[in-house]
N, CA, C and O atoms as a Tripos MOL2 file, in Angstrom:
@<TRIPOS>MOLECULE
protein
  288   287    72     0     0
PROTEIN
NO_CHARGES

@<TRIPOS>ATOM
      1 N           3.7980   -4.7420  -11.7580 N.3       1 UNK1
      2 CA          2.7180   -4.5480  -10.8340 C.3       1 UNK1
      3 C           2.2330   -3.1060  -10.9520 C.2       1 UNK1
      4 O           2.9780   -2.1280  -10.8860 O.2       1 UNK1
      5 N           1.0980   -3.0740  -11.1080 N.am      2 UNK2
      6 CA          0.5520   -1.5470  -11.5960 C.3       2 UNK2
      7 C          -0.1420   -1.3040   -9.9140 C.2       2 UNK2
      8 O          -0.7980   -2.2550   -9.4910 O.2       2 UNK2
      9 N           0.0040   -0.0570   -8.9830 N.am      3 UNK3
     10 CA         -1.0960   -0.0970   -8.1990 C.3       3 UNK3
     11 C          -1.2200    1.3190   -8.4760 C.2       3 UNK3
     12 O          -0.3420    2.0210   -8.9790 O.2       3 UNK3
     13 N          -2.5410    1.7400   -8.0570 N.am      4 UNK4
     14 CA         -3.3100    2.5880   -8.9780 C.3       4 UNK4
     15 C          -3.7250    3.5920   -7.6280 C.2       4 UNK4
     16 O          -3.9670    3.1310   -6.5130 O.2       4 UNK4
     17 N          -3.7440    4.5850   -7.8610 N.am      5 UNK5
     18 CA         -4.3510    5.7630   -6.4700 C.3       5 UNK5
     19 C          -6.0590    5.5060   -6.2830 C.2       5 UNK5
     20 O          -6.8770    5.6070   -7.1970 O.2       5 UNK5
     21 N          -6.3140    5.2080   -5.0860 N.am      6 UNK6
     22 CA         -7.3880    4.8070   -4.5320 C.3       6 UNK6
     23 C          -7.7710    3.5260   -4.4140 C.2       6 UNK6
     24 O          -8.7100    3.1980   -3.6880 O.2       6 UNK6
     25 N          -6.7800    2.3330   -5.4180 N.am      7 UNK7
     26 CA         -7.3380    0.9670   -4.5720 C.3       7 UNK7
     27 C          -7.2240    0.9210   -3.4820 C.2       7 UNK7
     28 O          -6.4530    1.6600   -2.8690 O.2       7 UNK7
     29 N          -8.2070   -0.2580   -2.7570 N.am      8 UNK8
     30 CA         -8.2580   -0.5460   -1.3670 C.3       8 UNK8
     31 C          -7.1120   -1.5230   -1.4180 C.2       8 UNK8
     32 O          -6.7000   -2.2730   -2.3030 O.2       8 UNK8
     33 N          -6.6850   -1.2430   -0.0370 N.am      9 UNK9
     34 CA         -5.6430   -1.8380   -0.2570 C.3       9 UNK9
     35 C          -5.8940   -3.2470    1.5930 C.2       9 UNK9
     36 O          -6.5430   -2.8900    2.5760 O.2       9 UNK9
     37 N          -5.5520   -3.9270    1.5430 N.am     10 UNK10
     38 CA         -5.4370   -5.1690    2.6520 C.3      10 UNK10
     39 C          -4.4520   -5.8230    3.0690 C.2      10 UNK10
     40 O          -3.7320   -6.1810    2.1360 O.2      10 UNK10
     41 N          -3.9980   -6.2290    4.3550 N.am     11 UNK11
     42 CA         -3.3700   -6.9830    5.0420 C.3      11 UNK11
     43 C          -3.1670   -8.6150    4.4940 C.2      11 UNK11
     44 O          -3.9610   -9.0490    3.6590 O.2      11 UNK11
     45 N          -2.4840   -9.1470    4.8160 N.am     12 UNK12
     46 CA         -2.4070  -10.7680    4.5830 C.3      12 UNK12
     47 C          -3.2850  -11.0690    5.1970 C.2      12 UNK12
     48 O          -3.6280  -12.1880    4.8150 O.2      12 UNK12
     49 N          -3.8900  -10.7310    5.9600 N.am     13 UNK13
     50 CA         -5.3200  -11.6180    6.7750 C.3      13 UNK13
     51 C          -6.5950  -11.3330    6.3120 C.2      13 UNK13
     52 O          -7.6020  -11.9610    6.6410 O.2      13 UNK13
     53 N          -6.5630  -10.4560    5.6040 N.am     14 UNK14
     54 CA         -7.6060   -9.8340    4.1690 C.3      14 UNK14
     55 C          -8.2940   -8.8810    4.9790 C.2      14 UNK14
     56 O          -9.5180   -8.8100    4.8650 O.2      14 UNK14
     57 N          -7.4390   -7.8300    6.1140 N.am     15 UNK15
     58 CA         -8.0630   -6.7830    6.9730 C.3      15 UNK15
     59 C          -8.1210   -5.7310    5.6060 C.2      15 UNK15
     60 O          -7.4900   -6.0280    4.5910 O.2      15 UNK15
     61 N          -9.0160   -4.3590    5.6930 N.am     16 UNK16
     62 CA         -9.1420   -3.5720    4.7100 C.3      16 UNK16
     63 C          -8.3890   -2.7450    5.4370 C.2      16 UNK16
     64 O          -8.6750   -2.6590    6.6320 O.2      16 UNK16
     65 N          -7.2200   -1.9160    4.8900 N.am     17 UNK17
     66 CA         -6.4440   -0.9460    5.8340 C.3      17 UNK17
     67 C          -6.5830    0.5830    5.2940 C.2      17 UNK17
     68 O          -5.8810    1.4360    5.8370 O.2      17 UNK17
     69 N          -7.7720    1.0880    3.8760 N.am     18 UNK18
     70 CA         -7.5040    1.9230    3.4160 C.3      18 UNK18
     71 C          -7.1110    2.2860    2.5740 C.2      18 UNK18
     72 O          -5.8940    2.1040    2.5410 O.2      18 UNK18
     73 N          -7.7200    3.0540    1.2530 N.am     19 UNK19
     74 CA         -7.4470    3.5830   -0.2330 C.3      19 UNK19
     75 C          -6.1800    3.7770   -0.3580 C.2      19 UNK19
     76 O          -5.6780    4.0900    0.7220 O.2      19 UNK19
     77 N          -5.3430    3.7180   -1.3330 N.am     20 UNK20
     78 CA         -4.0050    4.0770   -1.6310 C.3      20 UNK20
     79 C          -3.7900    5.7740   -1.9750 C.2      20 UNK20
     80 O          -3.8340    6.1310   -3.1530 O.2      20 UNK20
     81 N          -3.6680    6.3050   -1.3990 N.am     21 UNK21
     82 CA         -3.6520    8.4640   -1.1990 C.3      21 UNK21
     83 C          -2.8420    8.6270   -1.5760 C.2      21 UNK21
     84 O          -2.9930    9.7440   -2.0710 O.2      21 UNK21
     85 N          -1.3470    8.1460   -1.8860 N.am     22 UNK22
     86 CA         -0.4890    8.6870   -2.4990 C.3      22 UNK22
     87 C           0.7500    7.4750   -3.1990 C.2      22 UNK22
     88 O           1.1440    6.4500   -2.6440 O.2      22 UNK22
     89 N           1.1900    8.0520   -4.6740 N.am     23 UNK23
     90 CA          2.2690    7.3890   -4.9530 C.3      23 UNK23
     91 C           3.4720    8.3960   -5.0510 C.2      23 UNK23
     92 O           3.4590    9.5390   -5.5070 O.2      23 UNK23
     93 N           4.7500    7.5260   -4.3870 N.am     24 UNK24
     94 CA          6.0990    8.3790   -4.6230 C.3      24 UNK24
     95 C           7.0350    7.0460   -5.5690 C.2      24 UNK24
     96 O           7.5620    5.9580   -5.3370 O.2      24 UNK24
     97 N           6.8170    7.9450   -6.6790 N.am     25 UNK25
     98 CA          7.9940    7.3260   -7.5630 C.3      25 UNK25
     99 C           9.3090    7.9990   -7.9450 C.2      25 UNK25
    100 O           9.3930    9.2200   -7.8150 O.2      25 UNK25
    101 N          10.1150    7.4470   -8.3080 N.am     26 UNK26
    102 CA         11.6490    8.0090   -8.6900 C.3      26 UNK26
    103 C          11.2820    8.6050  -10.1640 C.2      26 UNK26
    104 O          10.8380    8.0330  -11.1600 O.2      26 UNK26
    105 N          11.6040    9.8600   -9.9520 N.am     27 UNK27
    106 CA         11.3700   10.8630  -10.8010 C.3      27 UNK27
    107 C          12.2350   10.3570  -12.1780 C.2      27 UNK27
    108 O          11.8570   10.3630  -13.3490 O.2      27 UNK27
    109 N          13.3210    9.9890  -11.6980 N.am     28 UNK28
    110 CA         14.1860    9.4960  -13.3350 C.3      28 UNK28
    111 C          13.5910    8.1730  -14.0890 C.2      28 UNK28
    112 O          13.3980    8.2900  -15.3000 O.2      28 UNK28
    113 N          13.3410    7.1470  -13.5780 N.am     29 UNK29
    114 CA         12.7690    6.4650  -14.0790 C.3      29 UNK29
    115 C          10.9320    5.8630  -13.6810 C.2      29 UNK29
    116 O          10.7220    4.7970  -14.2580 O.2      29 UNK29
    117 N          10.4230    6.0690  -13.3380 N.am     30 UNK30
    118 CA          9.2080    5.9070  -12.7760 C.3      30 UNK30
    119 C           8.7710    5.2930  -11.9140 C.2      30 UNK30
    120 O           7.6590    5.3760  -11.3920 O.2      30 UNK30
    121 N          10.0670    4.2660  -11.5780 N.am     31 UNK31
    122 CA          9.9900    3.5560  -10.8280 C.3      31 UNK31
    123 C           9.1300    3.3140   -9.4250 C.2      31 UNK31
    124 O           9.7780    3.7370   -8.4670 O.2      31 UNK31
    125 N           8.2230    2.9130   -9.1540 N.am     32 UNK32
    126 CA          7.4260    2.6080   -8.4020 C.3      32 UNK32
    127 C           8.2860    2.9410   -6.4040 C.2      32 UNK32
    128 O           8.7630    1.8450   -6.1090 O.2      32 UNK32
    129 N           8.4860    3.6890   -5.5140 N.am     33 UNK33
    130 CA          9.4860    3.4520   -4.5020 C.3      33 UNK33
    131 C           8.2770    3.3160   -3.2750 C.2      33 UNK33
    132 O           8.7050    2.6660   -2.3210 O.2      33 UNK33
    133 N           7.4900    3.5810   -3.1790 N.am     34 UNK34
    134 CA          6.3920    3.7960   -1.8620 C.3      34 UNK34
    135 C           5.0300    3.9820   -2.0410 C.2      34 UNK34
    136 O           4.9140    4.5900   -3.1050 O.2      34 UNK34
    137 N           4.0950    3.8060   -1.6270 N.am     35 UNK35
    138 CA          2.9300    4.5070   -1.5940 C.3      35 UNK35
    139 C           2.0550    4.5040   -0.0520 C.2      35 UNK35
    140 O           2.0470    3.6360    0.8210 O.2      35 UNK35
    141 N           1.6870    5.1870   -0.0820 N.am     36 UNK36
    142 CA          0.8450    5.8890    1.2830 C.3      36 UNK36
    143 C          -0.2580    5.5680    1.2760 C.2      36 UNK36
    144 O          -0.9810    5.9130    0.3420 O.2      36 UNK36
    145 N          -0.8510    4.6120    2.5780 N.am     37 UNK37
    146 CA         -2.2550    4.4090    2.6220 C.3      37 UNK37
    147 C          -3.0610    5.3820    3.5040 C.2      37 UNK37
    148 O          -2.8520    5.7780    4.6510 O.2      37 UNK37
    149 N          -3.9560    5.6240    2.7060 N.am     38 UNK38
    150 CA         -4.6220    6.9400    4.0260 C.3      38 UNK38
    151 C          -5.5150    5.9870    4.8490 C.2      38 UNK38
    152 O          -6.0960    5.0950    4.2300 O.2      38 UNK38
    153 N          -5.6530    6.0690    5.9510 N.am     39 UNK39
    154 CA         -6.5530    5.3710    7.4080 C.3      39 UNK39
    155 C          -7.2290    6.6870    8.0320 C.2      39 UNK39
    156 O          -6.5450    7.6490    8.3810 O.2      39 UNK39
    157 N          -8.5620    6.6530    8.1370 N.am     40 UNK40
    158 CA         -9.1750    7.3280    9.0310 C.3      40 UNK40
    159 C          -9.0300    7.0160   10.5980 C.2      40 UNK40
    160 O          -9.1570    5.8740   11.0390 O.2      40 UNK40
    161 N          -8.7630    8.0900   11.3680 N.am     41 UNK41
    162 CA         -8.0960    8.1610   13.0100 C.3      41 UNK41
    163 C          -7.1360    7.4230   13.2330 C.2      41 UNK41
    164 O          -6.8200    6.9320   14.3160 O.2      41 UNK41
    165 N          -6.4460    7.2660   11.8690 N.am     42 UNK42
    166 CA         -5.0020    6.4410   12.2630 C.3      42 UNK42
    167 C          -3.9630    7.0810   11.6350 C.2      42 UNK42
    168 O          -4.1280    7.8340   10.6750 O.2      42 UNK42
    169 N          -2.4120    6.7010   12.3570 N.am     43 UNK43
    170 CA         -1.4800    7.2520   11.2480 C.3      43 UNK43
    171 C          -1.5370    6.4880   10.0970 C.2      43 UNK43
    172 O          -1.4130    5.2640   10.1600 O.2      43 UNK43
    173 N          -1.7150    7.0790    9.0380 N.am     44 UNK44
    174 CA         -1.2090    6.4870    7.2590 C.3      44 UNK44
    175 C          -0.0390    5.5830    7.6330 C.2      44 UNK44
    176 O           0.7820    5.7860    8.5260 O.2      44 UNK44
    177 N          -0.1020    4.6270    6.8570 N.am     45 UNK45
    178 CA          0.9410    3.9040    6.5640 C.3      45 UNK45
    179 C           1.5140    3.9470    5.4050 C.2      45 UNK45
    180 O           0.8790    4.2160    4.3850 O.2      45 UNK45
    181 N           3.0100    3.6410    5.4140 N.am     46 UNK46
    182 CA          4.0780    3.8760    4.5170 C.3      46 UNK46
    183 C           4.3720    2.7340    4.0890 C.2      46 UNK46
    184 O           5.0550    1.9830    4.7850 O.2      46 UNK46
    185 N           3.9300    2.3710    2.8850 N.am     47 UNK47
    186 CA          4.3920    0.7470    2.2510 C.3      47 UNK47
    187 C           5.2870    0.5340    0.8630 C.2      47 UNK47
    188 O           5.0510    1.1160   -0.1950 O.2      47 UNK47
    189 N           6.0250   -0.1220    1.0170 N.am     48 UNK48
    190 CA          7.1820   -0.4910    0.1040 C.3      48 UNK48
    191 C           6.3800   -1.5770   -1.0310 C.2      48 UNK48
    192 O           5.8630   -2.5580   -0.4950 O.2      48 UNK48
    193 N           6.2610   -1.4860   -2.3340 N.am     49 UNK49
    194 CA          6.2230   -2.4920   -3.2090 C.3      49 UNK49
    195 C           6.5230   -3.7680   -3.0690 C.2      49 UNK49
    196 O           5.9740   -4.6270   -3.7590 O.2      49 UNK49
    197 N           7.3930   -4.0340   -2.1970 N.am     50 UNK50
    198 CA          8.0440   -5.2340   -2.0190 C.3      50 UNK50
    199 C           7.2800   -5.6940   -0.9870 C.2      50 UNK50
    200 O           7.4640   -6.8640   -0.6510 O.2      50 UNK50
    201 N           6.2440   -4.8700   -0.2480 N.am     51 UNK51
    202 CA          5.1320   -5.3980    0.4820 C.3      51 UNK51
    203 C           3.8970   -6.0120    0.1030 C.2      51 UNK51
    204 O           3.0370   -6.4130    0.8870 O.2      51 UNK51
    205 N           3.8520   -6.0700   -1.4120 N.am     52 UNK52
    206 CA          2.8110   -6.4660   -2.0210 C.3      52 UNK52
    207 C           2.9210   -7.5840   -2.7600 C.2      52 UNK52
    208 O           3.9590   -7.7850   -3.3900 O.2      52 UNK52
    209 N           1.5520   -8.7480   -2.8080 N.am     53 UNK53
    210 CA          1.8160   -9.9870   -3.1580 C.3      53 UNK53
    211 C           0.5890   -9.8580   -4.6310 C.2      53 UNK53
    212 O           0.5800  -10.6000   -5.6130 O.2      53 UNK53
    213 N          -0.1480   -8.9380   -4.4140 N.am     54 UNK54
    214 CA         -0.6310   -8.8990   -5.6960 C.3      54 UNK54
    215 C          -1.3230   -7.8220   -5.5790 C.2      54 UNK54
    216 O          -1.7870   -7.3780   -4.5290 O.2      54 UNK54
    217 N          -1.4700   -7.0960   -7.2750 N.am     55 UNK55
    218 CA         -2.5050   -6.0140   -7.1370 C.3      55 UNK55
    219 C          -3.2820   -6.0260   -8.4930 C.2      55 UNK55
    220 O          -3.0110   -6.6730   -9.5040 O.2      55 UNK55
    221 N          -4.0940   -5.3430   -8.3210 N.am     56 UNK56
    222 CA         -5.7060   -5.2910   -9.3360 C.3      56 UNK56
    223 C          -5.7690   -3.8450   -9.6820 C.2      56 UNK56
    224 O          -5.1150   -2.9470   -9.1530 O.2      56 UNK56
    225 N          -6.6910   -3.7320  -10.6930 N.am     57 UNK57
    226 CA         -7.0560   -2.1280  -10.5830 C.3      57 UNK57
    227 C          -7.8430   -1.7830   -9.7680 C.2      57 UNK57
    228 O          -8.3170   -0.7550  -10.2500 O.2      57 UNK57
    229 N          -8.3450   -1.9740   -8.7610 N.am     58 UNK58
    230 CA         -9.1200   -1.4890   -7.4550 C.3      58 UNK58
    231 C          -8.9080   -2.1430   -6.0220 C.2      58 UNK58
    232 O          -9.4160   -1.8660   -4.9350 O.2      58 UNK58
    233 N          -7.8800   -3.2120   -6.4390 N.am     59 UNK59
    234 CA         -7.4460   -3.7410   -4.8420 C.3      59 UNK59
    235 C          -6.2770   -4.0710   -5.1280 C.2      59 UNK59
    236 O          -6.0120   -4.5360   -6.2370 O.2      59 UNK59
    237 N          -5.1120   -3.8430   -3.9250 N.am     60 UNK60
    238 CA         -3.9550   -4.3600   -3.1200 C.3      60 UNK60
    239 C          -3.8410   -5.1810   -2.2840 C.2      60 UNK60
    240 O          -4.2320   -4.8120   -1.1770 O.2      60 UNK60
    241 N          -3.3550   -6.4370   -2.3650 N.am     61 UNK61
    242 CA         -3.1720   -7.4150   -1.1470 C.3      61 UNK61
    243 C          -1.8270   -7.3520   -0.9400 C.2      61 UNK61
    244 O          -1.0200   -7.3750   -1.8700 O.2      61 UNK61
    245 N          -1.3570   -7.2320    0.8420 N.am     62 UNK62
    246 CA          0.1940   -7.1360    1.1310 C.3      62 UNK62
    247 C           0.7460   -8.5730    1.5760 C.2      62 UNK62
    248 O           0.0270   -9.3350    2.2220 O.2      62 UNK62
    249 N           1.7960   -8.8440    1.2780 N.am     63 UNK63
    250 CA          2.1660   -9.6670    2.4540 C.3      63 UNK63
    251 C           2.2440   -9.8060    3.4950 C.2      63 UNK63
    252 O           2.4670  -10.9440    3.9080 O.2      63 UNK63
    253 N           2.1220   -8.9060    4.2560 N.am     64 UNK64
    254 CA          2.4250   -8.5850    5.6100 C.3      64 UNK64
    255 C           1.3460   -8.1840    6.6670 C.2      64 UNK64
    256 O           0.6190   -7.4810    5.9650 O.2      64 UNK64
    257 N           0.9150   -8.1860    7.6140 N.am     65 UNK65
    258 CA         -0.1170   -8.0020    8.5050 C.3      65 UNK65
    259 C           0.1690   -6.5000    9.1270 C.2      65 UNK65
    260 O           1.2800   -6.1000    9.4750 O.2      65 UNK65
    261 N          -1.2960   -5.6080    9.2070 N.am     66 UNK66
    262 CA         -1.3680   -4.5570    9.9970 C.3      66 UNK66
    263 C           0.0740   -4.5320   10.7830 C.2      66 UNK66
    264 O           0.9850   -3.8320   10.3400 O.2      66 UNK66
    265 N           0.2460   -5.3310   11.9780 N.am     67 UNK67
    266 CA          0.5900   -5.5590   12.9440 C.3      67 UNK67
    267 C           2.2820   -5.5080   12.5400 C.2      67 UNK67
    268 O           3.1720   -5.0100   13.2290 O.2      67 UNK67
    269 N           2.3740   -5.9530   11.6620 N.am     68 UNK68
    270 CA          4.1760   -5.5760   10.9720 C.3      68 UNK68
    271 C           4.2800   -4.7670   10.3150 C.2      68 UNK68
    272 O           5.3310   -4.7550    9.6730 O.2      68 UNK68
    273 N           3.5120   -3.8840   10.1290 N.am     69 UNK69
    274 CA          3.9180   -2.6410    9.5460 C.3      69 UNK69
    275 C           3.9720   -1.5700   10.4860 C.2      69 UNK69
    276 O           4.7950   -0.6640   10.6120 O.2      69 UNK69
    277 N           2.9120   -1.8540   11.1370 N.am     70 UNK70
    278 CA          3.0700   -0.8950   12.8860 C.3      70 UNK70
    279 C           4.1990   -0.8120   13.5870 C.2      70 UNK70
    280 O           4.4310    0.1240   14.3520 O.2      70 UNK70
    281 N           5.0660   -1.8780   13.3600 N.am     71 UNK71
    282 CA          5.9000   -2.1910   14.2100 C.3      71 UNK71
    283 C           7.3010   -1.9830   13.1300 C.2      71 UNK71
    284 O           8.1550   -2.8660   13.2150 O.2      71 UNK71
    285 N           7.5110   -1.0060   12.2710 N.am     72 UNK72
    286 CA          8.7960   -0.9540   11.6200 C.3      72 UNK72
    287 C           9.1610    0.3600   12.4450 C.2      72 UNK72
    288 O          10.2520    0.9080   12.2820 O.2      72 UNK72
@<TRIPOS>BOND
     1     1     2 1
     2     2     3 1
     3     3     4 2
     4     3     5 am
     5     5     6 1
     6     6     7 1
     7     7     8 2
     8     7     9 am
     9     9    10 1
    10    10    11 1
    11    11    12 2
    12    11    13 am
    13    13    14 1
    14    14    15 1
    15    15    16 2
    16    15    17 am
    17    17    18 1
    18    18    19 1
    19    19    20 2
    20    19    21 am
    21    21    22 1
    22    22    23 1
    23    23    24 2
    24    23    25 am
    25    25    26 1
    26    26    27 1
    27    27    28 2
    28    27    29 am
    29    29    30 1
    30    30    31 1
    31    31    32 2
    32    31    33 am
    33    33    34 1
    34    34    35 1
    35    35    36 2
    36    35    37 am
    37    37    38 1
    38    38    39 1
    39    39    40 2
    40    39    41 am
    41    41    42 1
    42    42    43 1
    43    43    44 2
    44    43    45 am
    45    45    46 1
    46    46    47 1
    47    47    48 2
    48    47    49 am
    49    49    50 1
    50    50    51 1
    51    51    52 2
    52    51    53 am
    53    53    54 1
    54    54    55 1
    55    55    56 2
    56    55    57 am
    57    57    58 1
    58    58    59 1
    59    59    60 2
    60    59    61 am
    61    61    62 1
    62    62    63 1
    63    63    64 2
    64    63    65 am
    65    65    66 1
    66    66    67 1
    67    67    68 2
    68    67    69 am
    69    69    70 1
    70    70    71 1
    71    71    72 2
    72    71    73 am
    73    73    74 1
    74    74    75 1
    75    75    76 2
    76    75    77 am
    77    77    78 1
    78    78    79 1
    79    79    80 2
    80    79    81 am
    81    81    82 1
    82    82    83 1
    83    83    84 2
    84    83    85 am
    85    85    86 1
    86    86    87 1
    87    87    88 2
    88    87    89 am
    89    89    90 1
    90    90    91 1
    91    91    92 2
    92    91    93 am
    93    93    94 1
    94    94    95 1
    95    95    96 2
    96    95    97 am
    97    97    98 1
    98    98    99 1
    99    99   100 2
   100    99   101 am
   101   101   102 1
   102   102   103 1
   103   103   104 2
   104   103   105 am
   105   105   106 1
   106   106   107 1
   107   107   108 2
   108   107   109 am
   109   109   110 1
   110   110   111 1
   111   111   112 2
   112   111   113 am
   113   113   114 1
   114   114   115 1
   115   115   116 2
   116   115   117 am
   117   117   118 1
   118   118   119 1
   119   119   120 2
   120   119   121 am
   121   121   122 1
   122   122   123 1
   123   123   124 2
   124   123   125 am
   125   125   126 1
   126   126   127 1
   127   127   128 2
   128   127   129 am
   129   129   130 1
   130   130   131 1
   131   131   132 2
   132   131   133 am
   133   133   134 1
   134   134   135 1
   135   135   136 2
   136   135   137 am
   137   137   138 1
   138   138   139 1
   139   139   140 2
   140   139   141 am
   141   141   142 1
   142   142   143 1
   143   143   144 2
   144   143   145 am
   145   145   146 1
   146   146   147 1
   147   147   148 2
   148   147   149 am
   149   149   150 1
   150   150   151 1
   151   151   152 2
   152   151   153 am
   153   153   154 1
   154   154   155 1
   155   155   156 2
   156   155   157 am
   157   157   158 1
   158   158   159 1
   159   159   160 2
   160   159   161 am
   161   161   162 1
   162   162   163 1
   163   163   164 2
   164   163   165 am
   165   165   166 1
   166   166   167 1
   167   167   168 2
   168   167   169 am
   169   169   170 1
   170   170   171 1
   171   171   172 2
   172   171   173 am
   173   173   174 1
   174   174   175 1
   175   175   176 2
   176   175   177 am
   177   177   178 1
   178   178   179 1
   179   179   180 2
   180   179   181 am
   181   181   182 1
   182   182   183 1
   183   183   184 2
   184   183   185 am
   185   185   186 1
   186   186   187 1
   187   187   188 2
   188   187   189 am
   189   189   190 1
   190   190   191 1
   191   191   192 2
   192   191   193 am
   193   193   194 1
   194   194   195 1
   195   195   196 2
   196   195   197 am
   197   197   198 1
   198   198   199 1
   199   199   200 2
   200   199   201 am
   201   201   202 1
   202   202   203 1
   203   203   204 2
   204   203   205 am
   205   205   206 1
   206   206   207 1
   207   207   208 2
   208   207   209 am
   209   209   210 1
   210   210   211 1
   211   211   212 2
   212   211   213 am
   213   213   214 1
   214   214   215 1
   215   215   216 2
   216   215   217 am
   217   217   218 1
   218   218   219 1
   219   219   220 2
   220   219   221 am
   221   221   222 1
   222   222   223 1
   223   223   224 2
   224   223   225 am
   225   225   226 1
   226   226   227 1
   227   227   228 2
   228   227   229 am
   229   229   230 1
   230   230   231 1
   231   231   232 2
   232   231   233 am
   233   233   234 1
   234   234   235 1
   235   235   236 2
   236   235   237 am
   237   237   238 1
   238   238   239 1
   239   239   240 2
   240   239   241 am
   241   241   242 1
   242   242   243 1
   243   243   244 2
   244   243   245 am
   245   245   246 1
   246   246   247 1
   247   247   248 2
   248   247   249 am
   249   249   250 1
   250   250   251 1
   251   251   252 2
   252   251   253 am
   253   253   254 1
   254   254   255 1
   255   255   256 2
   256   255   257 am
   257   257   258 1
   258   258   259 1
   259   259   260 2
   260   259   261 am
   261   261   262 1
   262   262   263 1
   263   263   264 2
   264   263   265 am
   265   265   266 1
   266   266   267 1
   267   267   268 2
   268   267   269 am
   269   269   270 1
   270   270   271 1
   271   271   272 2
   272   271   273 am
   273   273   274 1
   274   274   275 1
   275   275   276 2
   276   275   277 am
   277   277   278 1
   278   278   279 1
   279   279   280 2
   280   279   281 am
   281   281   282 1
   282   282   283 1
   283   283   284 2
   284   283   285 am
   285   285   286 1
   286   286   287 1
   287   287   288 2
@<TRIPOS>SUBSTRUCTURE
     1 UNK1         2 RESIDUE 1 A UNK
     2 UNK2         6 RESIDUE 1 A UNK
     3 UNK3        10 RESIDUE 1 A UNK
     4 UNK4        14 RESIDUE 1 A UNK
     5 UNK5        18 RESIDUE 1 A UNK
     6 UNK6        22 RESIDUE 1 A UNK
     7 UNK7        26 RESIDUE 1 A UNK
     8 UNK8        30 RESIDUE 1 A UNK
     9 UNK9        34 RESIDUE 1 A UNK
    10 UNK10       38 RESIDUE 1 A UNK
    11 UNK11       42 RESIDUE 1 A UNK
    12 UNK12       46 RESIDUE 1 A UNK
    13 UNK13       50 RESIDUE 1 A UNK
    14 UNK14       54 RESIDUE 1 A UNK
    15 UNK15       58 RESIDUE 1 A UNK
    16 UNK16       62 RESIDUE 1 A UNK
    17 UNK17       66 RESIDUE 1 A UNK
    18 UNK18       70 RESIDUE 1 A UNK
    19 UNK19       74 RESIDUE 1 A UNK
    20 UNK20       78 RESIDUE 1 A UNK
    21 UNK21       82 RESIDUE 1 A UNK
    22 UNK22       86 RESIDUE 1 A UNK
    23 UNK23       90 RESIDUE 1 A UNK
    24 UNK24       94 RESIDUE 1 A UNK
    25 UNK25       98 RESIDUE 1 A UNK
    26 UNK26      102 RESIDUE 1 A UNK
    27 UNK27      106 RESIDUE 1 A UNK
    28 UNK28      110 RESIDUE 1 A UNK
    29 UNK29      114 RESIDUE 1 A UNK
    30 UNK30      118 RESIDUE 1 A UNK
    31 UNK31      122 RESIDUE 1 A UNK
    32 UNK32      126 RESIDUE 1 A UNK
    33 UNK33      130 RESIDUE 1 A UNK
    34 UNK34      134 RESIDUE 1 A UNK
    35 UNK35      138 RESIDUE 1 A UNK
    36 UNK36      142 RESIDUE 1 A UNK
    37 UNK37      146 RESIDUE 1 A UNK
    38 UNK38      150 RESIDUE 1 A UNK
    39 UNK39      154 RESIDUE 1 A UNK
    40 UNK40      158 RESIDUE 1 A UNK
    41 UNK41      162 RESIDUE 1 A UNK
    42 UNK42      166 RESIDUE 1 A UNK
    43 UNK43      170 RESIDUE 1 A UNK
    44 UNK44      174 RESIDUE 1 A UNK
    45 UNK45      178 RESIDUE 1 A UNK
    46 UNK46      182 RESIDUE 1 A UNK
    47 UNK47      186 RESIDUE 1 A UNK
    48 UNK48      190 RESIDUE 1 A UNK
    49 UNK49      194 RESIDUE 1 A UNK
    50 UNK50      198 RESIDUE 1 A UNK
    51 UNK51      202 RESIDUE 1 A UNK
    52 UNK52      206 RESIDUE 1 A UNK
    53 UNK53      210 RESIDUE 1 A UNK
    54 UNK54      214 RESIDUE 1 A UNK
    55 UNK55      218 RESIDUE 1 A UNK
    56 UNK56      222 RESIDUE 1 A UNK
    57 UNK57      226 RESIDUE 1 A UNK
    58 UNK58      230 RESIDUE 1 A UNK
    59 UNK59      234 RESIDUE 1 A UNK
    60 UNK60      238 RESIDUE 1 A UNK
    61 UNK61      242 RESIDUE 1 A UNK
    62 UNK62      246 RESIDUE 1 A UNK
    63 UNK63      250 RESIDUE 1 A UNK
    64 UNK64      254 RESIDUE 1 A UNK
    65 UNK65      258 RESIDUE 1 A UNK
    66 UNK66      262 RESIDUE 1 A UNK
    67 UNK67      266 RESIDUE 1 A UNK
    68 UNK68      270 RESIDUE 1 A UNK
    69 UNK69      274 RESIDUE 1 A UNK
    70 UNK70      278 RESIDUE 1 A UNK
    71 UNK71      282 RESIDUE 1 A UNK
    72 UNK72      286 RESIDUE 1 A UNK
């Protein structure tokens, strides 16, 4: 799964939650560990790979809804 800095990225309910602003990968192997969605007047959210059901070179779809990620 390639996700790329600045796809839009979406909720399972196909809400738009915001460009992808940052990737943190494991420096030894490249491994993909987090990436950061930036939200205007909101806190950024912190999403795990394993939150994602598919990605594109300009969009992210998660498994998971706004509403469960708010709530970790």
């Amino acid at each position: 799964m390639d996700i790329r800095f600045g796809a839009q990225v979406e909720d399972k309910e196909g809400r738009g939650l915001g460009p992808v602003g940052h990737l943190a990968r494991n420096l030894s192997t490249g491994e993909l560990k987090m990436f950061i969605v930036r939200r205007r007047g909101e806190s950024d959210l912190f999403i795990s790979p394993d939150d994602v059901s598919e990605a594109t070179e300009d969009r992210v779809k998660l498994k998971t809804s706004l509403e469960e990620l708010e709530n970790r």
